[in-house]
Chimera marker file (.cmm) of the C-alpha trace (Angstrom):
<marker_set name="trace">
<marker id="1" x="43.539" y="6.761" z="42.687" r="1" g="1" b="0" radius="0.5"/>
<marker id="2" x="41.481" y="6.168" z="39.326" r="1" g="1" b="0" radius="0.5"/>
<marker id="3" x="40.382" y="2.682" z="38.339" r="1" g="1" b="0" radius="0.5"/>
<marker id="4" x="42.743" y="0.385" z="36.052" r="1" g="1" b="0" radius="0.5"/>
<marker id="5" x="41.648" y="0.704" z="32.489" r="1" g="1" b="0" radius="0.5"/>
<marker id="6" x="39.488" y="-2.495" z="32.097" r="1" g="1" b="0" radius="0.5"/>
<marker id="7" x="41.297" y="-4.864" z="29.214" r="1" g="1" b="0" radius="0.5"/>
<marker id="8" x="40.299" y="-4.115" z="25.431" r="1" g="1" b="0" radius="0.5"/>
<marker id="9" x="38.322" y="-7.996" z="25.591" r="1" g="1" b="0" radius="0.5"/>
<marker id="10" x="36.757" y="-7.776" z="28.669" r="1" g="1" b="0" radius="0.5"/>
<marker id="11" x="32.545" y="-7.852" z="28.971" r="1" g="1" b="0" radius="0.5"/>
<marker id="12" x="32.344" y="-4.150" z="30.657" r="1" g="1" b="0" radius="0.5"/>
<marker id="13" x="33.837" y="-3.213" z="27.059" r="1" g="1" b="0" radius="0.5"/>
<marker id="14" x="31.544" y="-5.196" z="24.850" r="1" g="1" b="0" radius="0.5"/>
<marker id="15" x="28.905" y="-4.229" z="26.450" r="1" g="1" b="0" radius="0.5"/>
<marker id="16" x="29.618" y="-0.157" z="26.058" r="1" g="1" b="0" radius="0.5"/>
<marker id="17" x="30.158" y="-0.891" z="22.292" r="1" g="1" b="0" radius="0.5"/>
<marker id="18" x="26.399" y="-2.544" z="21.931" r="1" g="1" b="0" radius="0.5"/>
<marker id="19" x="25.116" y="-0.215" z="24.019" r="1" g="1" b="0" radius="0.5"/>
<marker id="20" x="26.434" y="2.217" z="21.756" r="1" g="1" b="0" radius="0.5"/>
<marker id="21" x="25.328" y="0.735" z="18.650" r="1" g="1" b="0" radius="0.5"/>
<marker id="22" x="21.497" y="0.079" z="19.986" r="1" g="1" b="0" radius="0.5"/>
<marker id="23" x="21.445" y="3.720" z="20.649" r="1" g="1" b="0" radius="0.5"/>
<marker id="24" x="22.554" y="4.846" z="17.393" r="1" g="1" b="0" radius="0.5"/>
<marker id="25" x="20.266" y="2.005" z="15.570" r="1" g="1" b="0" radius="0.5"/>
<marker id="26" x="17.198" y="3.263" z="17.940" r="1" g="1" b="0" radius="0.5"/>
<marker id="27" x="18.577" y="6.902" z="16.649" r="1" g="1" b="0" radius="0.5"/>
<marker id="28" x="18.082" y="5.658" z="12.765" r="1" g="1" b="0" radius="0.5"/>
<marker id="29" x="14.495" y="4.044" z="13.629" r="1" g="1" b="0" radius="0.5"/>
<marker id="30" x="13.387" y="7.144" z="15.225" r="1" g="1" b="0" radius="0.5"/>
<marker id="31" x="14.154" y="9.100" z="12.349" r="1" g="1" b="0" radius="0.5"/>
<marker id="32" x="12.948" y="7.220" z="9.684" r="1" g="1" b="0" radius="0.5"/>
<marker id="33" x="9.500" y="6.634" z="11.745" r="1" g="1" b="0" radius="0.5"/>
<marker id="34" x="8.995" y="10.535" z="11.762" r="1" g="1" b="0" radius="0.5"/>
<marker id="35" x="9.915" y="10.614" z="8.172" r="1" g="1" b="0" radius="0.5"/>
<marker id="36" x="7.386" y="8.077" z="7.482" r="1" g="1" b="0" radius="0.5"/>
<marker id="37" x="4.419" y="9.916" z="9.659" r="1" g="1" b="0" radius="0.5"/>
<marker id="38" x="5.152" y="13.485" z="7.940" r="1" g="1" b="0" radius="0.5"/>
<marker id="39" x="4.952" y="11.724" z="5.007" r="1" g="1" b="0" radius="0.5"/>
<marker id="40" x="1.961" y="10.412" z="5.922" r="1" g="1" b="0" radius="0.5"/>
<marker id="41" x="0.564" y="13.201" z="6.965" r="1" g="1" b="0" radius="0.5"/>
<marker id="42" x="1.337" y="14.729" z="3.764" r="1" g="1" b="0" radius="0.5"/>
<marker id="43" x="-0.643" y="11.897" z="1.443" r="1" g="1" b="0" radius="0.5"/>
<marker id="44" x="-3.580" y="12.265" z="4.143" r="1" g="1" b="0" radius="0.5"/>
<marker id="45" x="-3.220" y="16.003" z="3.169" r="1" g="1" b="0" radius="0.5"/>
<marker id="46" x="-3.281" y="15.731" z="-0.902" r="1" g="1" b="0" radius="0.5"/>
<marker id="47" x="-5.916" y="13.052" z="-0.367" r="1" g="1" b="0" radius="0.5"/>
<marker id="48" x="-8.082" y="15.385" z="0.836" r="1" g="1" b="0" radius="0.5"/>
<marker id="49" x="-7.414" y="18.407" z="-1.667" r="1" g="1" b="0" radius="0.5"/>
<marker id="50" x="-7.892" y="15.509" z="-4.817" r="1" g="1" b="0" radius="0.5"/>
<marker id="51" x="-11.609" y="14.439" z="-2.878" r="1" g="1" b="0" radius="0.5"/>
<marker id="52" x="-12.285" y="18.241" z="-2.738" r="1" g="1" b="0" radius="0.5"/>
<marker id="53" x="-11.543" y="18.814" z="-6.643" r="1" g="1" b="0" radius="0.5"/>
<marker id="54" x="-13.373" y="15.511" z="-7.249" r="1" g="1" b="0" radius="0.5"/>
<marker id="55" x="-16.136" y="16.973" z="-5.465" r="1" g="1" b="0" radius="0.5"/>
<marker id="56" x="-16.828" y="19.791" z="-7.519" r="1" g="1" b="0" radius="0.5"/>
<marker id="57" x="-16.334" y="18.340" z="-10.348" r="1" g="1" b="0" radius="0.5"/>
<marker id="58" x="-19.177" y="16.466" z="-9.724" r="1" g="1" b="0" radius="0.5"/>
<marker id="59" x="-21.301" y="19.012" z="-8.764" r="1" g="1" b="0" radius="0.5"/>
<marker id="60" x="-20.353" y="20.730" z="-12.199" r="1" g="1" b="0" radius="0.5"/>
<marker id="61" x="-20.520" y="18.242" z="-14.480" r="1" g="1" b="0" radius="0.5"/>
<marker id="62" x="-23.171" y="18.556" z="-17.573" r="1" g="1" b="0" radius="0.5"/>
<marker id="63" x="-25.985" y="16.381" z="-16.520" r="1" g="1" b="0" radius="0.5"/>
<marker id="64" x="-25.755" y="13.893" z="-19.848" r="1" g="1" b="0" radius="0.5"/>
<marker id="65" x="-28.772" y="12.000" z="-19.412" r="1" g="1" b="0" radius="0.5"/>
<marker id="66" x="-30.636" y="14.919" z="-19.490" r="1" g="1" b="0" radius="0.5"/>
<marker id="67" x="-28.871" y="16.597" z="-22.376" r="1" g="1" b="0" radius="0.5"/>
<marker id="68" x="-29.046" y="13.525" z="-24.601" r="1" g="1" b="0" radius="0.5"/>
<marker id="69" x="-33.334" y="12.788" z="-23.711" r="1" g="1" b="0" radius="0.5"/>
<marker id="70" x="-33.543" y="16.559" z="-24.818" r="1" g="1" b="0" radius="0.5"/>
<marker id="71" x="-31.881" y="15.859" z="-28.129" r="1" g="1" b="0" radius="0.5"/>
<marker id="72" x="-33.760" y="13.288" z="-29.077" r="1" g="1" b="0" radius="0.5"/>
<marker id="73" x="-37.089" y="14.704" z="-28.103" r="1" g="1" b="0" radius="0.5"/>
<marker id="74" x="-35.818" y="17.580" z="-30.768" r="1" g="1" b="0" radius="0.5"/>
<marker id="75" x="-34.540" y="15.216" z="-32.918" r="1" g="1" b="0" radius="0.5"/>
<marker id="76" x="-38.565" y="13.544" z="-33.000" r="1" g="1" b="0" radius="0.5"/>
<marker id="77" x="-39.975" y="16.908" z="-32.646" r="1" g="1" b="0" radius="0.5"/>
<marker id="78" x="-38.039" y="18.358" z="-36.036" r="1" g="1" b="0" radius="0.5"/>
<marker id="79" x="-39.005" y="14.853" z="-37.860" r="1" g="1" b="0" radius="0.5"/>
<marker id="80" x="-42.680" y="15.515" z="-36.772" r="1" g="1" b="0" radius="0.5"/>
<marker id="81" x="-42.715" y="18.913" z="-38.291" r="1" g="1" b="0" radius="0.5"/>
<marker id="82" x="-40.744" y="17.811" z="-41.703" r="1" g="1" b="0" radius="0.5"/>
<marker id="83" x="-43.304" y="15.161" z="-42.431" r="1" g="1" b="0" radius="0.5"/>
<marker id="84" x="-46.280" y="17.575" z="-41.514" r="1" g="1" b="0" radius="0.5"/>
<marker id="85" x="-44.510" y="20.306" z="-43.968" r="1" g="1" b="0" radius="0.5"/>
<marker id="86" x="-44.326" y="17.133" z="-46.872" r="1" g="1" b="0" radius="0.5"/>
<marker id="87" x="-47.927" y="16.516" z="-46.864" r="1" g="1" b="0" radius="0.5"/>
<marker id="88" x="-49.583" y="18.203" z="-49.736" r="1" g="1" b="0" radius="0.5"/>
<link id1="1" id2="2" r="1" g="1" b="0" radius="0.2"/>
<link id1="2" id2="3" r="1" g="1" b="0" radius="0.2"/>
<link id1="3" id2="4" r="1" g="1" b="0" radius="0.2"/>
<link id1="4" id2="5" r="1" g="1" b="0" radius="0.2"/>
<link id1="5" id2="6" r="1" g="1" b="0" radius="0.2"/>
<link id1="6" id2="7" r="1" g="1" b="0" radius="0.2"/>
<link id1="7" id2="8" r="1" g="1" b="0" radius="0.2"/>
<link id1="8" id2="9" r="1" g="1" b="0" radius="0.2"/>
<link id1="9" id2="10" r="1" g="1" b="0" radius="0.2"/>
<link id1="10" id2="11" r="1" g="1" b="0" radius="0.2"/>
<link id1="11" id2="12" r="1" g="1" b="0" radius="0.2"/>
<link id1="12" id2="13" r="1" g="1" b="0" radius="0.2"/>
<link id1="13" id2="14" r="1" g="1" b="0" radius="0.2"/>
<link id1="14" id2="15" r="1" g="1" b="0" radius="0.2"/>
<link id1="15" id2="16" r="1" g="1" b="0" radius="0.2"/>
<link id1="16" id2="17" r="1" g="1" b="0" radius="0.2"/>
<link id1="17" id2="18" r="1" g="1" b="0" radius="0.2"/>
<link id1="18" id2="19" r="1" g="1" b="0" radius="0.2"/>
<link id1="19" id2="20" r="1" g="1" b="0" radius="0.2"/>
<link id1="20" id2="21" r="1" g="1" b="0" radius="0.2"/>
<link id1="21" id2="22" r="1" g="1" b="0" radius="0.2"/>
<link id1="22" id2="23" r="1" g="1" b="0" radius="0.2"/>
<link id1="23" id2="24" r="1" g="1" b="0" radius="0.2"/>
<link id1="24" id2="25" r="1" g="1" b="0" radius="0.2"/>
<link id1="25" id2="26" r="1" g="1" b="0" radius="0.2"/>
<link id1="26" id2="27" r="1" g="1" b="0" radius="0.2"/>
<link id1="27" id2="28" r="1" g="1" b="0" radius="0.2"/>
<link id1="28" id2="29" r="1" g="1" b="0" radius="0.2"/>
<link id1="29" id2="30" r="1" g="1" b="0" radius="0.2"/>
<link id1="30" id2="31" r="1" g="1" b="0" radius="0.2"/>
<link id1="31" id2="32" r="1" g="1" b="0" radius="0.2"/>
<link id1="32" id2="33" r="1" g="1" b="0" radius="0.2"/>
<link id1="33" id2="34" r="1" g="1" b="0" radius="0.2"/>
<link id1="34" id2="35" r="1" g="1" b="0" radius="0.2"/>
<link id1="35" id2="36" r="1" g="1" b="0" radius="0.2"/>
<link id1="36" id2="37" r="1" g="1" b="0" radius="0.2"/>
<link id1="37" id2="38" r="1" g="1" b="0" radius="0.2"/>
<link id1="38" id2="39" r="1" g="1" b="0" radius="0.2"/>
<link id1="39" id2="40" r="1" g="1" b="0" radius="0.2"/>
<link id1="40" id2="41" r="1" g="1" b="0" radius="0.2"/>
<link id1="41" id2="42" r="1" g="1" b="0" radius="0.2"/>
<link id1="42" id2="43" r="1" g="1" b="0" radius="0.2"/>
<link id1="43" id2="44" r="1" g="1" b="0" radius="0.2"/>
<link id1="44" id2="45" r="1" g="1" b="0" radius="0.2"/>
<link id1="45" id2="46" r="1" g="1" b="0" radius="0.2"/>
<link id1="46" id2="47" r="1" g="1" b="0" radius="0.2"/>
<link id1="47" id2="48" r="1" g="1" b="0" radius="0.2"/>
<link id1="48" id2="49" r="1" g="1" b="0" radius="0.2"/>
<link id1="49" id2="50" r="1" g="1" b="0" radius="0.2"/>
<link id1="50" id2="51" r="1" g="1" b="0" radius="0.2"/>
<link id1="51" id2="52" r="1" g="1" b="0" radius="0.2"/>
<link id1="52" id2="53" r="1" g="1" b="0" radius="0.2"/>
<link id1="53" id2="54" r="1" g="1" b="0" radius="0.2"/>
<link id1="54" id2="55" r="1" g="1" b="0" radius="0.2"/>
<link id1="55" id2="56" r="1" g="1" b="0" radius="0.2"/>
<link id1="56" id2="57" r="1" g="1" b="0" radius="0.2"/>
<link id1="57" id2="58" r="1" g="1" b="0" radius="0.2"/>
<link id1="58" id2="59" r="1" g="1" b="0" radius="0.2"/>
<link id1="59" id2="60" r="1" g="1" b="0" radius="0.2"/>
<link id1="60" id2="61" r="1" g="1" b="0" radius="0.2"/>
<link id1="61" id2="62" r="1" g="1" b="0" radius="0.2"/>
<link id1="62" id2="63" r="1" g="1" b="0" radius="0.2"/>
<link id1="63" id2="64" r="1" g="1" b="0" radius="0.2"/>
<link id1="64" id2="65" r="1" g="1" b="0" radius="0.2"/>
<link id1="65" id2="66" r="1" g="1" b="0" radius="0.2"/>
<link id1="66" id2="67" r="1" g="1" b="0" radius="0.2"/>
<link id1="67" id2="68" r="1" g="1" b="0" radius="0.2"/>
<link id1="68" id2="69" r="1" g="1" b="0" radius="0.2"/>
<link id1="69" id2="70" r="1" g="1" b="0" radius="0.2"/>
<link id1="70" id2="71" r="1" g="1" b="0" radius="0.2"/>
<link id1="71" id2="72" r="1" g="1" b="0" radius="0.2"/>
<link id1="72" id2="73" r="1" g="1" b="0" radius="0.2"/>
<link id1="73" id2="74" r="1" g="1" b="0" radius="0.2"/>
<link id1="74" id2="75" r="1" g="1" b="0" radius="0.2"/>
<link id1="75" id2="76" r="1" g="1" b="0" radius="0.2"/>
<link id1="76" id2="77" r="1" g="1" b="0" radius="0.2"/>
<link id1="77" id2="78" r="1" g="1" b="0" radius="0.2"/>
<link id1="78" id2="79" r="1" g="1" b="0" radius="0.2"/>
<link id1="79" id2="80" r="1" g="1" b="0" radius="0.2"/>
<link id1="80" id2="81" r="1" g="1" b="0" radius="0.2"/>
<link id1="81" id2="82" r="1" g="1" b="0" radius="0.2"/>
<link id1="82" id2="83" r="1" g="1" b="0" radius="0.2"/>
<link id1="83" id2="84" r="1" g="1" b="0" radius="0.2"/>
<link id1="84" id2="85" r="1" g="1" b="0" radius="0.2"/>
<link id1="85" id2="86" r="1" g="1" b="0" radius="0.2"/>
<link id1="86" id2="87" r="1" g="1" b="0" radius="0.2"/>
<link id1="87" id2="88" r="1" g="1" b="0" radius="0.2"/>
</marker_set>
């Protein structure tokens, strides 16, 4: 003999349906959180490719203060040797 089908309002009924519907939202959540960590994991990636580049560009980068202390010293060094070539 199988059981009486329990009425369509009755609290065995309600209860299958939330059931149902917590799994299905805990479904969506779980999802979305391992979306969100490959993500992540992605940006953590590119993060450290753009430090890398950032890196050497550093390391190659013209050293300016030099460069410019250099062109003035010629700069002083050619006016020097223009007013020593003006003196009769």
């Amino acid at each position: 003999m199988t059981a009486p089908e329990p009425p369509p309002d009755s609290a065995a009924v309600a209860l299958e349906r939330l059931r149902t519907t917590v799994e299905v939202g805990f479904a969506r959540i779980d999802g979305a959180l391992a979306l969100l960590v490959q993500r992540s994991d992605q940006t953590e990636g590119r993060l450290g490719e753009l430090e890398n580049r950032v890196d050497e560009l550093e390391t190659r980068r013209w050293p300016l203060s030099s460069i410019s202390a250099l062109v003035g010293l010629l700069g002083v060094a050619l006016t020097v040797l223009t007013l020593i070539t003006q003196l009769p």
